[in-house]
N, C-alpha and C positions, 0 to 999 in steps of 0.2 A: 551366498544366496544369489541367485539369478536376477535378474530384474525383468519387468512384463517387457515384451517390444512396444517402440514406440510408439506404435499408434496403436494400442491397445491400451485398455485404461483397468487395473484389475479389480474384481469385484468379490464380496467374498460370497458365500455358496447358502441355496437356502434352505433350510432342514427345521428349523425347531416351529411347531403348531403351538396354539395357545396354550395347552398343558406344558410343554416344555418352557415356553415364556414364562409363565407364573412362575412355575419350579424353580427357572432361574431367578424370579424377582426374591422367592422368601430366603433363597439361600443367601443373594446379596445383603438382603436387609436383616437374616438371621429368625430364624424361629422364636428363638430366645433373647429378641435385640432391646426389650425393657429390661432383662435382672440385670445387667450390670448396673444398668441407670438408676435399680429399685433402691439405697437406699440415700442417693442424693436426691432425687425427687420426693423421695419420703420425708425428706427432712425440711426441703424447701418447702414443701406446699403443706405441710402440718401431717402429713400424713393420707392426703387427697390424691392419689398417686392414679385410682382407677379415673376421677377425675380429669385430669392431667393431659391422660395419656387419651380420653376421649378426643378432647378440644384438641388436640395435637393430631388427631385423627382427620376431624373435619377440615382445619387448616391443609393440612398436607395432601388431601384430597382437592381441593383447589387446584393447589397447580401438579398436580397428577393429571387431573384433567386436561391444563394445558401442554403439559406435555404431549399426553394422547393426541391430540390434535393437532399438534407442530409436526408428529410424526406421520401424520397421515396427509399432509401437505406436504412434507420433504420426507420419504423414506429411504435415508441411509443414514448409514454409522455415525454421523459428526454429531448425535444430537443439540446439544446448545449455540456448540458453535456452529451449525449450517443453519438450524432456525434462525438465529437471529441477524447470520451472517447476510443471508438470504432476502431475509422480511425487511430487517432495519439497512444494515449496514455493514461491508465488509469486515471494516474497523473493529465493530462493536461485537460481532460474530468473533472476530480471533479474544477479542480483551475476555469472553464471555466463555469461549474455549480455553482458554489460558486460566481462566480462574478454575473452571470444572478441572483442569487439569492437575492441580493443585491438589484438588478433592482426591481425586481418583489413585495418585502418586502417593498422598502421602499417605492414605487408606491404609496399603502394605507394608508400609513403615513400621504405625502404630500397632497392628496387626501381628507384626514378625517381635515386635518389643514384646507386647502381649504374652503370644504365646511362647516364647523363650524365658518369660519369667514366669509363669505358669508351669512348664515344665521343669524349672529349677526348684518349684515348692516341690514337685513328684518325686523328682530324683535329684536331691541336692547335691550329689555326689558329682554330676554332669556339668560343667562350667557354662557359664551364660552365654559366652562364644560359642561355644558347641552347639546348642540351642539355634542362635539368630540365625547364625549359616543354613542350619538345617531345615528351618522355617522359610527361610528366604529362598531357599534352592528350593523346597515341594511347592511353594507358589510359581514359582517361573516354571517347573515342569508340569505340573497341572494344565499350564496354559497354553503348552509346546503342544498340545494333542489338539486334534480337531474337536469342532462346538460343539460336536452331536455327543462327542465322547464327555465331554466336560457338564453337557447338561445330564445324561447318564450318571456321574458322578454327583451329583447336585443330588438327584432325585433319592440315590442313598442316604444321603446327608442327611436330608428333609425329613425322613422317615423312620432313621435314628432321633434326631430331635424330638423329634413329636412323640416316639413313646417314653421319653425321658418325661416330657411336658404335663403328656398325659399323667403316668406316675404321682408328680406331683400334684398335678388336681386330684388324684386319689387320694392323695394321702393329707392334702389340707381338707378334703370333703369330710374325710371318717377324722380330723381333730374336730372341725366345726362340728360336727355330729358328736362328739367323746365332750363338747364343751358347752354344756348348760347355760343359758343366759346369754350367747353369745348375742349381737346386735348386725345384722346381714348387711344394713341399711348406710353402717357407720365408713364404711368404706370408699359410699362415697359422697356422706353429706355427714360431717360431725360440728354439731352446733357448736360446741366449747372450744375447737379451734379453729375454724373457718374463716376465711379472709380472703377476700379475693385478690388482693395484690401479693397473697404468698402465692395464691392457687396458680396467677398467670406467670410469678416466677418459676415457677413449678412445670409450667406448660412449653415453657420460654427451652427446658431443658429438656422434657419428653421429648420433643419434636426429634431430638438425634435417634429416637426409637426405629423412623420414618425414613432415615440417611440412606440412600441408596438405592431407592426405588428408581429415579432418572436414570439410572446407567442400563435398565430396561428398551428406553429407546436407543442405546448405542448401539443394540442385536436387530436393527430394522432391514441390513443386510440382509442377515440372516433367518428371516422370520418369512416366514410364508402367508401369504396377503399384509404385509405390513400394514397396508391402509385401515385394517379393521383391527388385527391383534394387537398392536401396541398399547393402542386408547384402550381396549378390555384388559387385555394384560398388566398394563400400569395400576387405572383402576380397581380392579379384584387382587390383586398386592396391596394395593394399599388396606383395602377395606380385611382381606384376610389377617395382615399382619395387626392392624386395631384392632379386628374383636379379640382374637388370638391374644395381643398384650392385655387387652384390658381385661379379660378372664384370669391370666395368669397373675396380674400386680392385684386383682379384686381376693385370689385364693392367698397370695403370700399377705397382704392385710387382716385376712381374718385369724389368722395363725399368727401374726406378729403387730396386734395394736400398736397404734405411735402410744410415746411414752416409753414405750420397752427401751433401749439403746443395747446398741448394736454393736458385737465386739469386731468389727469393721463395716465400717461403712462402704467400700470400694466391693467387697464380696458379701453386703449384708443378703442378698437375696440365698445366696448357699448356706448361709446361717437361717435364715428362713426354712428350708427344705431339711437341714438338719434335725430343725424342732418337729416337723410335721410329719419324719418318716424317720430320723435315725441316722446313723453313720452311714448305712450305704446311701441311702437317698442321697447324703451329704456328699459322696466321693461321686456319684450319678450326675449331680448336677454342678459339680465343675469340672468333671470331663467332658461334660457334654458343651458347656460354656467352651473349653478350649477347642473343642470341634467348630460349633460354631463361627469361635473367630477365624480356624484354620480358611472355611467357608468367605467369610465376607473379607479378608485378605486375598483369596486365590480371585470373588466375584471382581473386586475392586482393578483390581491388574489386568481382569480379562477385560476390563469397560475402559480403562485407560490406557489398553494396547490400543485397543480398535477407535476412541477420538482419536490417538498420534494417528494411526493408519488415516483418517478420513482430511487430516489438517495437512499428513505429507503428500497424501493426492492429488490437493488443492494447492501444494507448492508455498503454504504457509509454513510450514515445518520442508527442510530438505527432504525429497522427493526420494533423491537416492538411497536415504538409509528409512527413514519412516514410513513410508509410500508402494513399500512393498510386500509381496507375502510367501509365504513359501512355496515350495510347487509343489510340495506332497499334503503337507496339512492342511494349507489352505488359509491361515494364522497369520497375523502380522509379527512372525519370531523376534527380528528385530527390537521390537519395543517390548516385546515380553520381556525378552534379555535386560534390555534396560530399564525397565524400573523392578526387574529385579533387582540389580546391582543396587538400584539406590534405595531400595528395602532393606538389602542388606549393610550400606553404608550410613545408613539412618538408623537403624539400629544398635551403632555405637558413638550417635554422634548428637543423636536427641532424645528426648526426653518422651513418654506416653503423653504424660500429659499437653507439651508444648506441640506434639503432633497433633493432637485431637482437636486445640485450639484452632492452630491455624487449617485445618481440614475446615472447617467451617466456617472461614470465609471465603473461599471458593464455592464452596456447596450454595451459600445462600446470594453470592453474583449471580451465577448460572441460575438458578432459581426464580432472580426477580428478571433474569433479561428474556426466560421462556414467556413469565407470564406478560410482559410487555408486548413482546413478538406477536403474543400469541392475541391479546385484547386490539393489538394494531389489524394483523390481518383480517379477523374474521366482523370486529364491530365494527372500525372505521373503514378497511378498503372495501371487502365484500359487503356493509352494509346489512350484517345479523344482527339486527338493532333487538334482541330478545333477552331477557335476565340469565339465560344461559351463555352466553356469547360474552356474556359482561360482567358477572358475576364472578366466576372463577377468577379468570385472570385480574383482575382488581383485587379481590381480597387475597388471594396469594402473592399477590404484589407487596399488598401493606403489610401482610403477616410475617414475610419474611426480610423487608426491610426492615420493621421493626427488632426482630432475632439480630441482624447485619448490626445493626447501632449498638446492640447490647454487647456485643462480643469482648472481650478485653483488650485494653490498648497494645497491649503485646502484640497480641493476633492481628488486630487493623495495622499496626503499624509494617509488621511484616506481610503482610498479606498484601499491602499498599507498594512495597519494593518489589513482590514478586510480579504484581500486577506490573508496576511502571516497567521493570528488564524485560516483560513480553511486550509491550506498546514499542517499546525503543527499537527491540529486533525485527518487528514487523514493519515500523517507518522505515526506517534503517533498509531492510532486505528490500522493501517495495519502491524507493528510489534508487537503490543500485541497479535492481531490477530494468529500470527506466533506462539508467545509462547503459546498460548492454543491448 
């Protein structure tokens, strides 16, 4: 790969309008990004699951919002780490990129596990190796093509989902209908097991419904008027993918009251579409699940090309290999490549679950240092002394530090080494830096 001349600084190319943004925001976050969670949230929160996933709505609307507006004060690729690099402090911009990077990286991991065991339920005959590789390699070539082609791809995706989704509201519509006495209401207020310290464990875990909507501002390059699309874009992602779950987790409750048990709980939601439409509904909605994921593995990798590309620019990440992009595509190939490889090297080296853990504590750093950034610039420096200016970022502050506390000491504790090895290499490179 070539590298730009030195006194040019590369930029990437702008093409996607707000329909393209959204498009990208649901496929990031998945059309269908509550059934996986449906039947652990179903179980934590007593069965409050449309509940759940509202509250986890309004939270993540918070700092969506701050997002939107970090973005429309710095419009380019870095998003957490140049807001907060920028507003607060360089330091605190890399520890803050460093953690999203975490998010972003191991996204593909869990992703490439995912669907390689997924595909080993289809065709057990096919070895699980055969699978990762194969998963790991269509994500890196997904992302080897230019944005405009990759959000093209998306908008396919989007639109295979949604008439799987649809389906399903049909077909739990005509059970409710086929089921006398049912109770419409119980879904999402049931007197005899309600409690609110289930319901906000319950909410504690929705919120991963929501994962991914940030990586929206990493396409500010690439977005035309960034200053206005991003904040709408973030925004209408968010709120499309709430109603959107909370329809879907309202229709799989009426068809599967709590009490029932589940012959798994990690796939209760396809055991849900089972009852409500049959064997094919059943094989419909976990292929469409494996699409899905196929989706938010390829979104994750393309949003954690593009921070390395914004941090090698910036000479936070070497310049020479992160910091550049291709001359045809226009792509930072480079870091596609590589976290491809470690998609695919995490795929034999960890666990789904211990991926998912620690993805989430980078997600909710990055999280609390937008909405700080974000409550610094506009309340205290600009002086937008209004409940909107102050609101957001405050309570998505608290909301997701509180998530940050809950997490398991597994996940903090590694997530606490990952963090410390990027502070080292950043002190570290920025006094040698000095001495040359």
């Amino acid at each position: 790969m070539s590298a730009a001349p030195a006194s040019q600084t590369p930029e990437l190319r702008r093409s996607l309008n707000l329909s393209g943004l959204v498009f990208m925001g649901l496929i990031m976050i998945q059309p269908t990004a509550p059934m996986p969670l449906f039947g652990v949230v179903f179980q934590e929160a007593r069965g409050h699951v449309v509940t759940a996933i509202l509250i986890a709505m309004v939270a993540m609307l918070f700092t969506a919002i701050s997002y939107g507006r970090m973005a429309r004060a710095y419009p380019s690729a870095g998003s957490a780490y140049t807001y907060v690099g920028r507003e607060i402090h360089p330091l605190l911009g890399y520890a803050a990129g460093w953690s999203m990077l975490m998010d972003y990286v191991l996204n593909p991991v869990i992703c490439t596990i995912w669907c390689a065991k997924a595909m080993g339920n289809i065709l057990p005959g096919v070895p699980y190796a055969a699978w990762a590789v194969f998963f790991a390699l269509l994500f890196t070539i997904l992302n080897l093509r230019n944005i405009q082609a990759t959000a093209n791809t998306n908008r396919i995706l989007t639109f295979l989902m949604l008439a799987v989704v649809g389906w399903m509201l049909a077909a739990a519509a005509r059970w409710a209908l086929n089921s006398p006495g049912i109770d419409l209401l119980r879904p999402f207020y049931d007197p005899e097991t309600f409690s609110f310290a289930r319901v906000s464990t319950g909410t504690s875990l929705a919120v991963l419904t929501y994962i991914g909507f940030d990586a929206i501002s990493t396409l500010s390059e690439e977005t035309i008027h960034p200053e206005r699309n991003i904040l709408r874009g973030t925004v209408i992602t968010c709120l499309l993918i709430g109603v959107l779950s909370a329809v879907e987790v309202y229709a799989g409750q009426l068809v599967w009251p709590f009490g029932d048990a589940f012959p798994d709980v990690d796939t209760a939601f396809v055991h849900v579409a089972g009852r409500a439409g049959g064997p094919w509904l059943f094989h419909a909605v976990n292929l469409t699940l494996l699409v899905a994921t196929i989706g938010s593995g390829s979104g994750a990798l393309l949003a954690g090309a593009r921070l390395m590309f914004a941090m090698g620019r910036e000479h936070s990440l070497p310049r020479a290999f992160f910091g550049q992009l291709h001359p045809g595509s226009g792509v930072p190939a480079n870091n596609v490549l590589l976290i491809g490889a470690i998609a695919l090297a995490g795929a034999f080296t960890m666990t789904y679950q211990m991926g998912a853990e620690l993805l989430n504590f980078g997600a909710f750093i990055g999280f609390m240092s937008v909405n700080l950034a974000a409550f610094l610039k506009y309340w205290l420096r600009e002086r937008r002394r209004n409940l909107s200016h102050f609101l957001p970022p405050v309570a998505g502050f608290l909301v997701c530090g509180y998530l940050w506390l809950n997490l398991s000491l597994m996940a903090r504790t590694a997530g606490a080494l990952w963090l410390g090895t990027g502070l080292v290499y950043a002190i570290v490179r920025g006094r040698l830096n000095k001495v040359n």
